[in-house]
DSSP file (Angstrom, degrees, kcal/mol; ACC not computed):
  #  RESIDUE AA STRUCTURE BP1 BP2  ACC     N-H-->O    O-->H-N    N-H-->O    O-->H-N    TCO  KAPPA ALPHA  PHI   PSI    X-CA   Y-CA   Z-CA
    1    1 A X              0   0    0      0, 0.0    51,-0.4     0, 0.0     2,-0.4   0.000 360.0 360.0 360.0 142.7  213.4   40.8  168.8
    2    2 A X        -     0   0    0      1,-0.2    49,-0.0    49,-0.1     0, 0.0  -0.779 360.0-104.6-108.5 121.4  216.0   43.6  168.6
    3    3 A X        -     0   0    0     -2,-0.4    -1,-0.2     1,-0.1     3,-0.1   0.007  16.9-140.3 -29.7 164.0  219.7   42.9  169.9
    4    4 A X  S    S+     0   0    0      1,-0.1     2,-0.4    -3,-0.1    -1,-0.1   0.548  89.0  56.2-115.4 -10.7  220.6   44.2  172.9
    5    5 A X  S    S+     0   0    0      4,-0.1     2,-0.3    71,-0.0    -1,-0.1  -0.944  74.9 176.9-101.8 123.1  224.1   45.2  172.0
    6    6 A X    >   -     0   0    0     -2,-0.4     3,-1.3     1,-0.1    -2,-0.0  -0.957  38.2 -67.3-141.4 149.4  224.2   47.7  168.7
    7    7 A X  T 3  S+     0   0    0     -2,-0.3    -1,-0.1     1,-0.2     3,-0.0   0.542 118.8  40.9 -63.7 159.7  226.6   49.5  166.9
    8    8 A X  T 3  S+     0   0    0      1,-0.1    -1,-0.2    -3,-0.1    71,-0.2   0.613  88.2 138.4 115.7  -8.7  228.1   52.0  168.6
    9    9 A X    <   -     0   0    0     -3,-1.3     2,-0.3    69,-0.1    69,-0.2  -0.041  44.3-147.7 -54.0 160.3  228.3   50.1  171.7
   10   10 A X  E     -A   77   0A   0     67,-1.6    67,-1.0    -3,-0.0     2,-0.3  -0.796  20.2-178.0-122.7 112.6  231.0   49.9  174.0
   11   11 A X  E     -A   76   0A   0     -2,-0.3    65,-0.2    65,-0.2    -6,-0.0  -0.857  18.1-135.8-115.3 150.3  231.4   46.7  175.6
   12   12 A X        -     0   0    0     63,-0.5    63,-0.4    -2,-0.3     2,-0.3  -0.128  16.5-162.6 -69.3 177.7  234.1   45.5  178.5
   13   13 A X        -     0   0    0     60,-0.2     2,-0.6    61,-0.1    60,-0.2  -0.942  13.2-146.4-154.7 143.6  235.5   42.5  178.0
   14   14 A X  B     -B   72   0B   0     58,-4.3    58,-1.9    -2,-0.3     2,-1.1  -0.895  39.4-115.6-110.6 131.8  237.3   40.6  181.0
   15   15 A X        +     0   0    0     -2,-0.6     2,-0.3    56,-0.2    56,-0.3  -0.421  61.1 122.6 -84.0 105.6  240.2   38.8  179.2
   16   16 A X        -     0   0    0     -2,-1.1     2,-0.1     2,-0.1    55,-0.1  -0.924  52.6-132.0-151.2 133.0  240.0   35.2  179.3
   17   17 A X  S    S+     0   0    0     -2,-0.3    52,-0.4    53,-0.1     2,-0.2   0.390  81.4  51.0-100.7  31.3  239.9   32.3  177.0
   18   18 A X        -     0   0    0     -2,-0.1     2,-0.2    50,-0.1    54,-0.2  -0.777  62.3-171.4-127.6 171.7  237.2   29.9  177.9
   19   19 A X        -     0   0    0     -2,-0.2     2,-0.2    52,-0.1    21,-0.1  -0.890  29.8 -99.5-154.7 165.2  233.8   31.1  178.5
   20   20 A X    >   -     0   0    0     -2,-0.2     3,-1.3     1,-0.1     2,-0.5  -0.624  57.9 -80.4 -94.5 161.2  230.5   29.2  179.9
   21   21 A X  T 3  S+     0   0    0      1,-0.3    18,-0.2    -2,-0.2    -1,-0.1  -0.518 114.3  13.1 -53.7  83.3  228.0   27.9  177.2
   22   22 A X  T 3  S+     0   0    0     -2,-0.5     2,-0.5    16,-0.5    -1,-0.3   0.261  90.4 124.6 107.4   0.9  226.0   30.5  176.2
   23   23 A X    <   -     0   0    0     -3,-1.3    15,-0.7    14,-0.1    -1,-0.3  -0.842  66.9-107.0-111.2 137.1  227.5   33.3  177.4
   24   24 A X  B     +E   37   0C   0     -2,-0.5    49,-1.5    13,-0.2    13,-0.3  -0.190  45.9 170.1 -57.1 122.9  228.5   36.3  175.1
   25   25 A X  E     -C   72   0B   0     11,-2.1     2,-1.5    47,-0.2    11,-0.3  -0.901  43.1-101.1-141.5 164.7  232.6   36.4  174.6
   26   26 A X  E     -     0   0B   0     45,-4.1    44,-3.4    -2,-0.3     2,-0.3  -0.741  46.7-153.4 -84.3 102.0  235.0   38.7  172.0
   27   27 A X  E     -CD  69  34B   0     -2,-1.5     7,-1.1     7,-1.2     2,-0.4  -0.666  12.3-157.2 -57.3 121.0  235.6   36.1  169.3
   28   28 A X  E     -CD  68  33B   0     40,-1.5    40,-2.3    -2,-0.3     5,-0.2  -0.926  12.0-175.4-118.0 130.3  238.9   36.3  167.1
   29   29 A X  E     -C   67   0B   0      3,-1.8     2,-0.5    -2,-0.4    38,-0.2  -0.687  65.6 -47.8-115.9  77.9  238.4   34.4  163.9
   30   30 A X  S    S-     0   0    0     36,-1.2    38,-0.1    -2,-0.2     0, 0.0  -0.943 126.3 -32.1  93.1-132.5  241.6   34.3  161.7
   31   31 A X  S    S+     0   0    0     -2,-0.5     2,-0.3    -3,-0.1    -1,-0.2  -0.202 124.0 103.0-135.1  53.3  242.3   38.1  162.1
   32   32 A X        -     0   0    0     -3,-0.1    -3,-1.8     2,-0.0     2,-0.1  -0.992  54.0-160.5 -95.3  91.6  238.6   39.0  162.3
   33   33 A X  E     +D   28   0B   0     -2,-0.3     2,-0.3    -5,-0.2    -5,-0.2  -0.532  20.7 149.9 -94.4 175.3  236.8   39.9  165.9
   34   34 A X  E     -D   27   0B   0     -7,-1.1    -7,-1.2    -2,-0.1    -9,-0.1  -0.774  42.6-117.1-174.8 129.1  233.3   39.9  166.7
   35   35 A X        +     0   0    0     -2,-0.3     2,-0.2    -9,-0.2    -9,-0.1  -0.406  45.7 153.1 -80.7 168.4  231.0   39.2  170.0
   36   36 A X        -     0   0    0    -11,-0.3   -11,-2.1    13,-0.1     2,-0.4  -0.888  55.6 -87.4-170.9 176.1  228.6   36.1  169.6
   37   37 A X  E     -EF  24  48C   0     11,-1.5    11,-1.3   -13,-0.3   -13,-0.2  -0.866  49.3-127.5 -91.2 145.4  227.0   33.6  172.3
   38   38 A X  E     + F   0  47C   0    -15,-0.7   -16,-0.5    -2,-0.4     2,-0.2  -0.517  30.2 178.9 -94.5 144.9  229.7   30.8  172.8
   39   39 A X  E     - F   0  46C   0      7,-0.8     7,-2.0   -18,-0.2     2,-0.4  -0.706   9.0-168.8-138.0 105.0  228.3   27.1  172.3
   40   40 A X  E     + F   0  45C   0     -2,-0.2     5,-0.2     5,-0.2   -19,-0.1  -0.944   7.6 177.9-101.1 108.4  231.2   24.6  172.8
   41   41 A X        -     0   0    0      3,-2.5    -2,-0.0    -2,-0.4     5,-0.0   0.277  44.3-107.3-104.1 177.8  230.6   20.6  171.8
   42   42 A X  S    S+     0   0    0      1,-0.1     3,-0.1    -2,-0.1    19,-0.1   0.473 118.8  28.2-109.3 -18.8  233.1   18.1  172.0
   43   43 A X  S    S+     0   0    0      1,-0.4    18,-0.7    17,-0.0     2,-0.3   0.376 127.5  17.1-133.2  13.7  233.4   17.9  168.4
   44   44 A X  E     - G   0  60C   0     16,-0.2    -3,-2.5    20,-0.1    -1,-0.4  -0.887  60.4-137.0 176.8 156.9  232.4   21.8  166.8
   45   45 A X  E     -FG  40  59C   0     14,-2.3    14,-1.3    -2,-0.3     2,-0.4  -0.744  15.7-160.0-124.2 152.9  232.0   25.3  168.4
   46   46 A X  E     -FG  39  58C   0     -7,-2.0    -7,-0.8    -2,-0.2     2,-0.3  -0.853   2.1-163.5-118.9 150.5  228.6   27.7  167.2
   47   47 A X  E     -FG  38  57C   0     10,-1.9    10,-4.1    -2,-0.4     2,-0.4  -0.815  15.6-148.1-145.2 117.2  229.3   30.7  167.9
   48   48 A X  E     -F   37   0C   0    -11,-1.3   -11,-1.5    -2,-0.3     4,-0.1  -0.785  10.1-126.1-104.8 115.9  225.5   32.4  167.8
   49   49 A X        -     0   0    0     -2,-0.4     7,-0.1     2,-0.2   -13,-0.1  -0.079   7.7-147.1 -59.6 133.2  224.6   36.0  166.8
   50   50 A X  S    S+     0   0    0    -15,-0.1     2,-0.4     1,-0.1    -1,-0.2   0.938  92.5  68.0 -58.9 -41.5  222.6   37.7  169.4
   51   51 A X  S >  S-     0   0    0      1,-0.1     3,-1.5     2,-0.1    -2,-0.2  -0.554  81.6-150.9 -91.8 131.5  220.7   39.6  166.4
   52   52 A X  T 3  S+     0   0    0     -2,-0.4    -1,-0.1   -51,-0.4     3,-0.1   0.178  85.6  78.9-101.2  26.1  218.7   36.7  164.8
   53   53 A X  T 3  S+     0   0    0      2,-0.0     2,-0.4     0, 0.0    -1,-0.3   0.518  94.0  73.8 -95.4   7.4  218.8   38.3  161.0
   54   54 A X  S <  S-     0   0    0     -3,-1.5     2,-0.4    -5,-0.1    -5,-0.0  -0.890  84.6-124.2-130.0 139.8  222.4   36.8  161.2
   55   55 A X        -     0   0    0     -2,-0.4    -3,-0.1     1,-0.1    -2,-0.0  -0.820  27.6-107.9   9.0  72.6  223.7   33.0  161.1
   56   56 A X        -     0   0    0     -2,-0.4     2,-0.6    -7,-0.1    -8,-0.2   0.253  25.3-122.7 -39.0 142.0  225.7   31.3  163.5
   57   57 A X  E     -G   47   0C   0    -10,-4.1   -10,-1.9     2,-0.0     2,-0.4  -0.794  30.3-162.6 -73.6 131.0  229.0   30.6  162.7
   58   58 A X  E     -G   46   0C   0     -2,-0.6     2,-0.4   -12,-0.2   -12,-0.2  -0.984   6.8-175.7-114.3 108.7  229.9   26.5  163.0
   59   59 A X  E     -G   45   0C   0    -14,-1.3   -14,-2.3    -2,-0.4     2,-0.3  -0.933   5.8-170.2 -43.5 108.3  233.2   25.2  163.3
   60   60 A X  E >   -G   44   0C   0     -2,-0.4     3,-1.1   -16,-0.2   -16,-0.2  -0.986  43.1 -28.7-135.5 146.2  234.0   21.7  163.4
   61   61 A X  G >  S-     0   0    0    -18,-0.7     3,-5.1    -2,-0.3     4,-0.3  -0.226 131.3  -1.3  79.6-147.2  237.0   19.1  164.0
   62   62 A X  G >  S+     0   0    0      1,-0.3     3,-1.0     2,-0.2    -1,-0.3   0.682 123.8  72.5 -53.9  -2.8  240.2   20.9  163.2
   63   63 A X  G X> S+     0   0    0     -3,-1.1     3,-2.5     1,-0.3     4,-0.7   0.811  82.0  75.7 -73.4 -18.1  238.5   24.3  162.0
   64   64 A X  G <4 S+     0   0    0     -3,-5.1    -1,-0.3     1,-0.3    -2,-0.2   0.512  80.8  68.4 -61.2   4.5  237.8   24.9  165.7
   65   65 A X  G <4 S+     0   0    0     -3,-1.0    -1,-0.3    -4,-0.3    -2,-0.1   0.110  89.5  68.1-106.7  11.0  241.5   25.8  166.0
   66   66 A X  T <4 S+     0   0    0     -3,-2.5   -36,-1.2   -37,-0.0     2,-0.5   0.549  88.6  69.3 -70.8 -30.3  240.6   28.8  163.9
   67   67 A X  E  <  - C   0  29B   0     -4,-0.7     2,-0.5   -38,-0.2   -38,-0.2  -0.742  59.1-176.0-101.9 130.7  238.4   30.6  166.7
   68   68 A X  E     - C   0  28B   0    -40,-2.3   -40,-1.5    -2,-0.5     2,-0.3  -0.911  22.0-134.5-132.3 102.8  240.1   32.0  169.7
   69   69 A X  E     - C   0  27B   0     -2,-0.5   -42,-0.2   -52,-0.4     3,-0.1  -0.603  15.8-170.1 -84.1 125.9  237.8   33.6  172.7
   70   70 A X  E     -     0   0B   0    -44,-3.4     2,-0.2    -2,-0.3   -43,-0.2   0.633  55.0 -45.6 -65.4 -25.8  239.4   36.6  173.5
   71   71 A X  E     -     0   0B   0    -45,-0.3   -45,-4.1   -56,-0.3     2,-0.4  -0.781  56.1 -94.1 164.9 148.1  237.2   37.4  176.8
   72   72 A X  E     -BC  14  25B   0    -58,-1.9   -58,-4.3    -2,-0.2     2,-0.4  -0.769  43.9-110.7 -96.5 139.3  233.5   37.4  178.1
   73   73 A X        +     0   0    0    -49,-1.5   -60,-0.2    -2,-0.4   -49,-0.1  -0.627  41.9 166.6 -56.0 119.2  231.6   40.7  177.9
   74   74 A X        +     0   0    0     -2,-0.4     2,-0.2   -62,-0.2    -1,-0.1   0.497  56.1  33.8-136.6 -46.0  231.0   42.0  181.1
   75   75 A X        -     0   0    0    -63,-0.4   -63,-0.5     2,-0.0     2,-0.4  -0.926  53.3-160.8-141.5 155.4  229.9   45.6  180.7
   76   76 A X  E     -A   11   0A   0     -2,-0.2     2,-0.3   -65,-0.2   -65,-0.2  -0.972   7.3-170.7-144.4 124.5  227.7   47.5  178.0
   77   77 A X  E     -A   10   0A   0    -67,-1.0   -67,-1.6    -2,-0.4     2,-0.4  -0.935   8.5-159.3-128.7 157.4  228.0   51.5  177.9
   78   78 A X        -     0   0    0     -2,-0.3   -69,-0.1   -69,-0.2   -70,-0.0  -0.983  16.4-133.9-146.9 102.3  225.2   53.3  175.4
   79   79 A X              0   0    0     -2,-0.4   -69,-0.0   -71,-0.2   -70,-0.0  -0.396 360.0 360.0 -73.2-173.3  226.1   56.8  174.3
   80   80 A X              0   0    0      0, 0.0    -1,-0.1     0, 0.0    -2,-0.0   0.203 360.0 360.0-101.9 360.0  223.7   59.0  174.5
């Protein structure tokens, strides 16, 4: 299956810093960003590649203070 977001994309992002479980958000890691699917646990965060040749990221216990959602993606524009 092919992502659905690819480079070159432009996607909005409405700025806010929780997102619901599964839902696609801009993720700031250290001073690294990146979209992912959000999974938040009580004790470690996934944050899960749409495009499945890639590795979620896992964070647990005090690395989860690493990861900051910046906003969920909202809008997808596709140049031409």
């Amino acid at each position: 299956m092919e992502p659905s977001i690819k480079d070159g994309d432009l996607v909005a992002i409405h700025i806010q810093p929780m997102v619901e479980n599964g839902e696609i958000a801009a993720v700031r890691i250290d001073n690294e960003a990146t979209l992912k699917h959000v999974y938040l646990y009580s004790n470690y965060i996934e944050l899960r590649p749409e495009n499945p040749a890639y590795q979620s990221i896992i964070k647990i216990g005090e690395e989860m203070n690493e990861v900051k959602i910046e906003g969920k993606a909202v809008g997808l524009c596709r140049g031409m």
